[in-house]
C-alpha positions as CSV (number, residue, x, y, z in Angstrom):
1,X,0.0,0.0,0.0
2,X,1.2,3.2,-0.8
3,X,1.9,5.7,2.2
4,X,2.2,9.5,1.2
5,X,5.1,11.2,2.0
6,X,5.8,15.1,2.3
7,X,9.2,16.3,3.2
8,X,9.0,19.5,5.6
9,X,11.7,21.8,7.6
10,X,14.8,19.4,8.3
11,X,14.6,17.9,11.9
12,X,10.7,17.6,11.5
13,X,9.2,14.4,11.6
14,X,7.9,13.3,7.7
15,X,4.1,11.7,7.3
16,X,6.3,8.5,6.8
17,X,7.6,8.6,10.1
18,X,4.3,9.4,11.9
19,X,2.3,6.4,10.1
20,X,2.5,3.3,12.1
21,X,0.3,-0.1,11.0
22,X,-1.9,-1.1,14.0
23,X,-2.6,-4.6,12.6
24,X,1.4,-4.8,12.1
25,X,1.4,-3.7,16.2
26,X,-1.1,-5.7,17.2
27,X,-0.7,-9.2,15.3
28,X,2.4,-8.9,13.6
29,X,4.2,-8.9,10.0
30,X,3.3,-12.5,9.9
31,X,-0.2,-13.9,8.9
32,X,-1.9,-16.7,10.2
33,X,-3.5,-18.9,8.4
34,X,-7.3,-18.6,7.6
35,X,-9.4,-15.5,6.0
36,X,-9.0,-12.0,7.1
37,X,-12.9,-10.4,7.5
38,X,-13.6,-6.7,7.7
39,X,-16.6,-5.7,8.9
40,X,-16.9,-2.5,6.5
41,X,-19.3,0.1,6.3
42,X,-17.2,2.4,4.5
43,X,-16.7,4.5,7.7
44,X,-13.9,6.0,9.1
45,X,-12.6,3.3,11.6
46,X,-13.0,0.3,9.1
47,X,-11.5,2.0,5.9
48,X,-8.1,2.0,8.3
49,X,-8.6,-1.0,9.1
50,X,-9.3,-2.6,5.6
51,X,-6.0,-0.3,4.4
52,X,-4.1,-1.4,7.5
53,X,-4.6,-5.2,6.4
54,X,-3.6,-4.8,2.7
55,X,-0.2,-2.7,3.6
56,X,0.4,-5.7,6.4
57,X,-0.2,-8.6,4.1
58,X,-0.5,-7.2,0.6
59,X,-0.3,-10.5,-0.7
60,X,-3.2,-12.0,0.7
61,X,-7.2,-11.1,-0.5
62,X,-9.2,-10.2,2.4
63,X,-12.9,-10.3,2.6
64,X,-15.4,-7.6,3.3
65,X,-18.8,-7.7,4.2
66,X,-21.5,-4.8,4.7
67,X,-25.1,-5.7,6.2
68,X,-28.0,-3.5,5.7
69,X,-31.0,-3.9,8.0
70,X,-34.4,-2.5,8.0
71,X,-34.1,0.2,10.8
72,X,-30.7,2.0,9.2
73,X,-31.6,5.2,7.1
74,X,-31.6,5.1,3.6
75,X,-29.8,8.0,3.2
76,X,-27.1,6.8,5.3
77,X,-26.9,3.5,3.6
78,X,-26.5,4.2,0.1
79,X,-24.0,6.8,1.5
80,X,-21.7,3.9,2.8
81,X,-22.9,1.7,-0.4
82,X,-21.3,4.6,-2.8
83,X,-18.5,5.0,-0.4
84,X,-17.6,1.2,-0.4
85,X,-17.7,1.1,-4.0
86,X,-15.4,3.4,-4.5
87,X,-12.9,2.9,-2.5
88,X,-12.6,-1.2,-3.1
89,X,-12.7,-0.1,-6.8
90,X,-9.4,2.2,-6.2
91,X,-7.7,-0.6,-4.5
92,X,-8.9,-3.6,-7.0
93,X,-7.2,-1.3,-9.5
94,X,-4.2,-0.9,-7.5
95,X,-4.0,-5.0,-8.0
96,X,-5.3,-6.0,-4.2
97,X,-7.7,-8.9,-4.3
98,X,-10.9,-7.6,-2.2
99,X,-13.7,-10.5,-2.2
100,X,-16.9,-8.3,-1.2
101,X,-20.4,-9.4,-0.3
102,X,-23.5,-6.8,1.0
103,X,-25.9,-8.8,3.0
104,X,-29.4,-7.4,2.5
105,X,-32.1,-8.1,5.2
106,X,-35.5,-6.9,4.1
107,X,-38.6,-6.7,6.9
108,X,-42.0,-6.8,5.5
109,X,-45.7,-7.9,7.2
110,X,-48.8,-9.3,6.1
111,X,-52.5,-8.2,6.7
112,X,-54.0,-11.6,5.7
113,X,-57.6,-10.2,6.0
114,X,-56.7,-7.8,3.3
115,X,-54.8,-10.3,1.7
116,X,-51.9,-7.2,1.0
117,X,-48.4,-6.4,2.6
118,X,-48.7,-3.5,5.5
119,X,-46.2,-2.0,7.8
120,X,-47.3,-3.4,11.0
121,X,-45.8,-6.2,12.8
122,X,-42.4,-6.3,14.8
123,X,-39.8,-3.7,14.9
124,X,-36.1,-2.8,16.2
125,X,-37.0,-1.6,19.5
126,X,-34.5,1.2,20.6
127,X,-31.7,1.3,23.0
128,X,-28.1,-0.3,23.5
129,X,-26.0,-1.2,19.8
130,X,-28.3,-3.7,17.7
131,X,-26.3,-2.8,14.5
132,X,-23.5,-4.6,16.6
133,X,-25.3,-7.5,17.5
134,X,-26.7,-7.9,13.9
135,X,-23.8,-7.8,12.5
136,X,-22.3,-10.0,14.4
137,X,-24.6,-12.7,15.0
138,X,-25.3,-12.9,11.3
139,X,-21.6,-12.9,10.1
140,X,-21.0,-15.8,12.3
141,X,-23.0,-18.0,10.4
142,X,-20.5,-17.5,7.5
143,X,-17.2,-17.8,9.1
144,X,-14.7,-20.6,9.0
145,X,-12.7,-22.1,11.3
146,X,-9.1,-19.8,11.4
147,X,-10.5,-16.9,10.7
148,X,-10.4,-13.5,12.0
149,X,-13.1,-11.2,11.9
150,X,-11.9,-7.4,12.6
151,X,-14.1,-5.0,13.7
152,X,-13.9,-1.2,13.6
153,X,-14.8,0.0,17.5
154,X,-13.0,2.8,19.4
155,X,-12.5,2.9,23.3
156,X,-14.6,6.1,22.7
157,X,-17.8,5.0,21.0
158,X,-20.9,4.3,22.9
159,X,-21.0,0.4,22.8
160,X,-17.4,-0.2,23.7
161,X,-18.2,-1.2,26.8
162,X,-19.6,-4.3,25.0
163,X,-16.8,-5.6,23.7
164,X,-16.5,-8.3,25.9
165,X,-20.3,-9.3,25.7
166,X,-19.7,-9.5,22.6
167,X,-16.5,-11.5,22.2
168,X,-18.6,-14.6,24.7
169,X,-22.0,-13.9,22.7
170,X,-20.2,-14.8,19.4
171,X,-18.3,-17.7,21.2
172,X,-21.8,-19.4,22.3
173,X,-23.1,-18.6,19.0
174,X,-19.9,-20.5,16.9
175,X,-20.7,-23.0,19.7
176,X,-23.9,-24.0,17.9
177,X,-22.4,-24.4,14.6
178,X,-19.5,-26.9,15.6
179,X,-16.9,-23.8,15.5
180,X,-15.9,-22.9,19.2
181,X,-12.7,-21.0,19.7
182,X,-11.8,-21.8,15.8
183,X,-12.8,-17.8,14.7
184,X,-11.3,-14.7,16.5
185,X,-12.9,-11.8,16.9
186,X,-10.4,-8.8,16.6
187,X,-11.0,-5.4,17.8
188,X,-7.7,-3.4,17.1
189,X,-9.0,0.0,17.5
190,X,-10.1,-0.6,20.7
191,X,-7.4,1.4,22.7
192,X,-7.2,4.2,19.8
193,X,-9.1,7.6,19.5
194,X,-10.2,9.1,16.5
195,X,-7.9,11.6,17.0
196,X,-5.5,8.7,15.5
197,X,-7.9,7.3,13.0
198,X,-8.7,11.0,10.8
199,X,-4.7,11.5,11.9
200,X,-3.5,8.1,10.1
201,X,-6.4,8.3,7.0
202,X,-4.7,11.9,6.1
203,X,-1.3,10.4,6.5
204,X,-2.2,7.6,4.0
205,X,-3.9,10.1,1.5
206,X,-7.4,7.7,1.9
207,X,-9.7,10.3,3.8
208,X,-11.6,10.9,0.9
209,X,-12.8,7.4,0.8
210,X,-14.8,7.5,3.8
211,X,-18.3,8.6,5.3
212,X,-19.1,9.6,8.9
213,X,-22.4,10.9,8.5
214,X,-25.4,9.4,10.4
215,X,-28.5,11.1,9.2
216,X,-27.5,12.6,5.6
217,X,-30.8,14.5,4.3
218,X,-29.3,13.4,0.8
219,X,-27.0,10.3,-0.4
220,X,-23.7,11.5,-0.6
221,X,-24.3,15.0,1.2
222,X,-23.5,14.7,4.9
223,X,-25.8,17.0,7.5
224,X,-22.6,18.6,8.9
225,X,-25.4,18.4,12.8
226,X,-25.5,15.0,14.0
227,X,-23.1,13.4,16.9
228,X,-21.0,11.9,14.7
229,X,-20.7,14.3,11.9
230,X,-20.1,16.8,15.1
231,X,-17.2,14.3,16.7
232,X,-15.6,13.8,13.4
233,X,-15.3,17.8,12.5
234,X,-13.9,18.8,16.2
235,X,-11.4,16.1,16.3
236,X,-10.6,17.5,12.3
237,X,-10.3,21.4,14.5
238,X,-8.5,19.9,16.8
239,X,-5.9,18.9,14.1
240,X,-5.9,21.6,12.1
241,X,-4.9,23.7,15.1
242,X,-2.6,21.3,17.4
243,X,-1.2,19.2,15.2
244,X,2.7,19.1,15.4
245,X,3.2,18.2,11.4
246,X,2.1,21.5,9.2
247,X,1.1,19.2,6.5
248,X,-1.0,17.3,8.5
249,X,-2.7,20.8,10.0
250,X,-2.6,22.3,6.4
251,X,-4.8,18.8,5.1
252,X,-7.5,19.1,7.9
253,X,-7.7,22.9,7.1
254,X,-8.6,22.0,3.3
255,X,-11.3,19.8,4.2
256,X,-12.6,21.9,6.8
257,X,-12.6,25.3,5.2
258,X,-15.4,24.4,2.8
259,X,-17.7,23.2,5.4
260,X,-17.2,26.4,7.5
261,X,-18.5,28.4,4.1
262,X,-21.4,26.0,3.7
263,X,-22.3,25.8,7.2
264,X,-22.2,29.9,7.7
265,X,-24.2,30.2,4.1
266,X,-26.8,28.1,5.7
């Protein structure tokens, strides 16, 4: 994978030096044998880690998978969808093998007395992470024994806490289908911030193939209001202003100085 470099003042640290490979880190240079999985929305958090896996083991195809369920907005969906296309088209064209598959799980119900489909019947009920514990309860069914299925959490996000719930949920669940303690669950952002995340997707010139928007009023178009979208553009700020590497302040500054205009022409 190629890493962008910029040379600054001599005695400054380059982007080169400041990018590090978590998965290199974490599980090192390597690979064990058996697939590598990405849970991959197209967000921030698993677009590092999808990148972080090729540059590790660049010679081994890794598989993606993207679920959408009933209760996530359209909007947002096809977002991620576009996103995800993208960004697995740059790198299949850069010669990495990517083996994607979208799972799509439809809801519908059934008035029998007027013999029509209607929009009653059972639905998500609110509270906690179900994204999480779709995801992972369905992706289980297709793993294999040896592999490793990474997913994108920070220490920071709202479910963390989980993480070890879900770690034993999967086990029981890879229990029932003859697989226990053959598939690993692998969470390498977990001690990272997204301070580090937006910090290493500049460094690797791949920013512009994420999303971070959660209610986009348009596909493509993010609402610049929600939590994350107001998460993702402090943490931006916060580079932009404290950052020690100028390029790395001056990239966060491009991005951001457009959404200032829009947001003020509002």
């Amino acid at each position: 994978m190629v890493v962008c470099v910029d040379v600054v003042k001599a005695g400054a640290p380059t982007m080169l030096h400041l990018a590090s490979n978590i998965i290199e880190e974490l599980y090192g240079f390597n690979d064990s044998p058996g697939r590598n999985v990405v849970l991959y929305s197209g967000g921030c958090d698993s677009t590092l880690i999808l990148h972080s896996l090729l540059d590790a083991y660049p010679e081994k195809e890794v598989y993606t998978v993207a679920i959408r369920y009933p209760w996530l907005l359209k909007e947002k969906y096809e977002s991620e969808r576009k996103t995800r296309y993208n960004y697995i088209k740059h790198l299949t064209e850069k010669g990495y093998t990517i083996e994607h598959s979208e799972f799509d799980v439809t809801q519908t119900g059934f008035d029998f007395l007027a013999n029509d489909e209607d929009d009653k019947g059972l639905s998500a009920v609110a509270g906690g992470s179900p994204q999480a514990v779709a995801w992972l309860s369905l992706i289980s069914i297709y793993l294999s024994r040896g592999d490793k299925l990474y997913y994108g959490i920070l220490g920071s996000d709202s479910n963390a806490r989980y993480i070890d719930y879900y770690r034993e949920g999967m086990k029981y669940i890879l229990y029932t289908l003859d697989r226990d303690g053959e598939v690993e669950l692998r969470t390498p952002l977990h001690h990272k911030t997204k301070d580090y995340v937006l910090r290493q997707l500049l460094i690797r010139d791949i920013y512009k193939y994420t999303w971070y928007c959660e209610t986009p009023e348009e596909v493509g178009i993010p609402c610049h209001c929600c939590h994350p979208c107001q998460t993702h553009l402090k943490t931006l700020a916060g580079i932009e202003q404290f950052d020690d590497d100028p390029t790395l302040r001056d990239k966060a500054k491009e991005i951001l100085d457009p959404i200032r205009e829009e947001l003020k022409n509002r």
